[in-house]
C-alpha positions in Angstrom: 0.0 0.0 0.0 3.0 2.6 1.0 4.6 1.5 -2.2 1.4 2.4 -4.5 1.0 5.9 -2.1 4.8 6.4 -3.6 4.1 5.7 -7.1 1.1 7.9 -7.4 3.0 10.8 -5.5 5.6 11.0 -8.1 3.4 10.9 -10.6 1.6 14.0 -9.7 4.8 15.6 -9.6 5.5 14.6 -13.2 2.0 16.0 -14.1 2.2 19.1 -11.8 6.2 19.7 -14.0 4.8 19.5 -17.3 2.4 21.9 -17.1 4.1 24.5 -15.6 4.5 27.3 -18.6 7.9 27.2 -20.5 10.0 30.3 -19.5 11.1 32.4 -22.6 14.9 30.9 -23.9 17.0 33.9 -24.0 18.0 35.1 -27.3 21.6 33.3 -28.5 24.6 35.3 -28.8 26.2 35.4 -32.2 29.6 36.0 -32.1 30.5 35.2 -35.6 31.3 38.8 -37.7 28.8 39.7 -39.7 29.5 39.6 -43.7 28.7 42.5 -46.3 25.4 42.4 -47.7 25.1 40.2 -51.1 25.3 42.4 -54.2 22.2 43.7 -55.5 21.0 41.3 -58.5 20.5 44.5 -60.6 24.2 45.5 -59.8 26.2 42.2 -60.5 24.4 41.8 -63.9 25.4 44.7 -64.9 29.2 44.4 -63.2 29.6 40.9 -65.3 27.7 42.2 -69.2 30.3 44.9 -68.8 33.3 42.7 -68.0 32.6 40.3 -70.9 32.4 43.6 -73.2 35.5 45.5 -71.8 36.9 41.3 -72.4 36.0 41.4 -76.1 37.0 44.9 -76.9 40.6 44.1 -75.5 40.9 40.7 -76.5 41.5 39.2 -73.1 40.0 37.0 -71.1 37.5 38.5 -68.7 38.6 37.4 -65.3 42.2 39.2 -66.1 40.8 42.2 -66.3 40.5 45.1 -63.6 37.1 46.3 -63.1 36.2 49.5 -61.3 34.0 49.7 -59.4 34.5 46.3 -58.0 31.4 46.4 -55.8 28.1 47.9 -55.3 28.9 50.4 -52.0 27.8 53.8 -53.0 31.6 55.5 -51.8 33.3 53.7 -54.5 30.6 54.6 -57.5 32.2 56.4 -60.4 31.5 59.9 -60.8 30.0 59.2 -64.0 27.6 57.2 -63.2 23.8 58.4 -64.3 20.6 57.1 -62.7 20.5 53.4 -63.0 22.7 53.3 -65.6 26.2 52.5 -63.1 30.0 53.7 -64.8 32.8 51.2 -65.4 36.2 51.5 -66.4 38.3 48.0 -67.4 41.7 47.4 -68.5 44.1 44.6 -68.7 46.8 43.9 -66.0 49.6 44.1 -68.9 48.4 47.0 -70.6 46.6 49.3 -68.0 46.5 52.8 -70.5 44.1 50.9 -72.7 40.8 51.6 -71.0 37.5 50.7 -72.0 34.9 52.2 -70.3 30.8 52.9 -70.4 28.1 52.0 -68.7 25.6 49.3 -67.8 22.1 48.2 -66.6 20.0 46.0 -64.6 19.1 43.9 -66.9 22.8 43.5 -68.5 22.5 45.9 -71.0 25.9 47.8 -71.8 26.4 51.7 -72.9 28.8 53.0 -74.9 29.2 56.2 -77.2 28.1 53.6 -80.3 25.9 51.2 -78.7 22.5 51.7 -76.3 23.5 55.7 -76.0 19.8 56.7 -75.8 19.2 54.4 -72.7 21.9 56.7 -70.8 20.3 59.8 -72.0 16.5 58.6 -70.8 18.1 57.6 -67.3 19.5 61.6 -67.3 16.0 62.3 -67.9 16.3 64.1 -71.6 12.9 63.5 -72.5 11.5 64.8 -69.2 10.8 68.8 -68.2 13.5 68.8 -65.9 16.3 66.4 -66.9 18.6 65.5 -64.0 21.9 66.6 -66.1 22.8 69.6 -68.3 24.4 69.6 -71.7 27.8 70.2 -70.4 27.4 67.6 -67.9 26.0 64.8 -70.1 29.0 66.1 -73.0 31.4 65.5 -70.1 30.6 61.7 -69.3 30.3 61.2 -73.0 33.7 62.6 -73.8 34.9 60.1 -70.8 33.8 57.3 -72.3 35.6 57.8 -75.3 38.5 56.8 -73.6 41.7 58.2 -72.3 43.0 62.4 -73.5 39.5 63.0 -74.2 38.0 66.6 -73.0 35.4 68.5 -74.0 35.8 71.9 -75.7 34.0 75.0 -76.8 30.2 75.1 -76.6 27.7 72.5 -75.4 24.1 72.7 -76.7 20.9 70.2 -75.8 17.6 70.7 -77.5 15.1 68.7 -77.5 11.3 69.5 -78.4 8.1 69.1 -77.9 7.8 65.8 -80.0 10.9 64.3 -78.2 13.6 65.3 -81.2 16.1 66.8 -80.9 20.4 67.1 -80.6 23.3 67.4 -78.2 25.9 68.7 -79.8 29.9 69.8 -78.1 33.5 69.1 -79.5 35.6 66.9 -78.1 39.7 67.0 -78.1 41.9 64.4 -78.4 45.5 64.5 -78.0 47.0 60.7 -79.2 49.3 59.5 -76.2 52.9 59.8 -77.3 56.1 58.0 -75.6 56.9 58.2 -72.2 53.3 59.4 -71.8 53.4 62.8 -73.0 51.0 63.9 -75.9 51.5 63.0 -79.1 50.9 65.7 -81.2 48.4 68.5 -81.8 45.2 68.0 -80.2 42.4 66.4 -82.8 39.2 68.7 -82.4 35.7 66.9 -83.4 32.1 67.8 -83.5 29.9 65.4 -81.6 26.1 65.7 -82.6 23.8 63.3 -81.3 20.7 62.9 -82.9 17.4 62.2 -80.1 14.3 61.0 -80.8 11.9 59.5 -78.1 11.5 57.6 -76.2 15.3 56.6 -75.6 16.7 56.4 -79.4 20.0 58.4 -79.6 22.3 58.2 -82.5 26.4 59.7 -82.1 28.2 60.9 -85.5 31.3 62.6 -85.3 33.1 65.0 -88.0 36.1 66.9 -87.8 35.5 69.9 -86.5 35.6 73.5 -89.0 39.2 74.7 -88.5 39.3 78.5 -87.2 41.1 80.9 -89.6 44.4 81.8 -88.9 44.4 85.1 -87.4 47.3 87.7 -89.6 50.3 88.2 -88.5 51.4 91.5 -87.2 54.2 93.4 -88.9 
């Protein structure tokens, strides 16, 4: 009888244990660094179209080639960058005054001054009332993707009407590299029109550029 009192004690302990409430588990400490946050998807397709471009242009294999910017952080951006539209700049590790640079998209689209050109100037907002760059600004990053000794010169224009045509027009300098670095020669001026028509259709020609008159000499 004492032994079946003892049994049935016990098991109203059991029974009294489990249904006492679970207290809360305290949160786990995680000591293990945190790691940057994953590139954007929009950002690394854009990072690899561009590499296998700058690759094809230059004839090398993509993974030799330096890529800048090298990630999507906001403090290393290029300067050129416009909108969604980010900058890059490539070159090989054996020839690194050989630049190719431009943009790309999202999507994997790349820019250049030949290819895609109206897809940089929609992301400036051209075909809006209150584009995000000027002419001077937009003839700038232009002129920089042309490659190295490239500046722009003289007068920059941007009209664009009520239909969505228009033109950007500047001139652009060149000076061809010469040895040890120093210029090459006279500078090379061209004129750079570039023909708009909506909704993001832009078209670059280039053509020497009118020569001033000499002014006479003084006797």
């Amino acid at each position: 009888m004492r032994g079946l009192i003892f049994l049935c004690t016990i098991a109203a302990f059991a029974c009294t244990a489990s249904a006492a409430p679970d207290r809360p588990a305290a949160p786990p400490t995680d000591s293990t660094p945190k790691k940057s946050e994953p590139m954007h998807t929009g950002f690394s397709n854009a990072q690899a179209s561009f590499r296998s471009h700058a690759g094809k242009v230059l004839k090398r294999a993509p993974e030799r080639l330096v890529l800048s910017p090298a990630e999507e952080d906001p403090s290393v951006q290029l300067e050129q960058r416009v909108g969604g539209a980010w900058a890059f700049s490539a070159f090989a590790t054996d020839h690194p005054a050989n630049q190719v640079r431009g943009w790309a998209v999202g999507d994997g689209t790349v820019i250049t001054p030949e290819a895609n050109l109206g897809l940089l100037l929609a992301e400036a907002g051209v075909w809006t009332a209150r584009p995000a760059l000027d002419a001077g600004a937009l003839a700038e990053r232009i002129a920089w993707a042309m490659g190295m000794n490239h500046r722009v010169v003289g007068p920059r224009t941007l009209h664009v009407d009520a239909s969505g045509t228009g033109t950007l027009s500047f001139q652009v300098a060149y000076r061809p590299p010469g040895p040890g670095g120093a210029g090459g020669g006279p500078e090379r001026i061209t004129q750079v029109t570039v023909a708009l028509r909506a909704p993001r259709h832009a078209q670059l020609t280039q053509a020497a550029a009118p020569v001033a008159p000499a002014r006479p000499a003084i006797e």
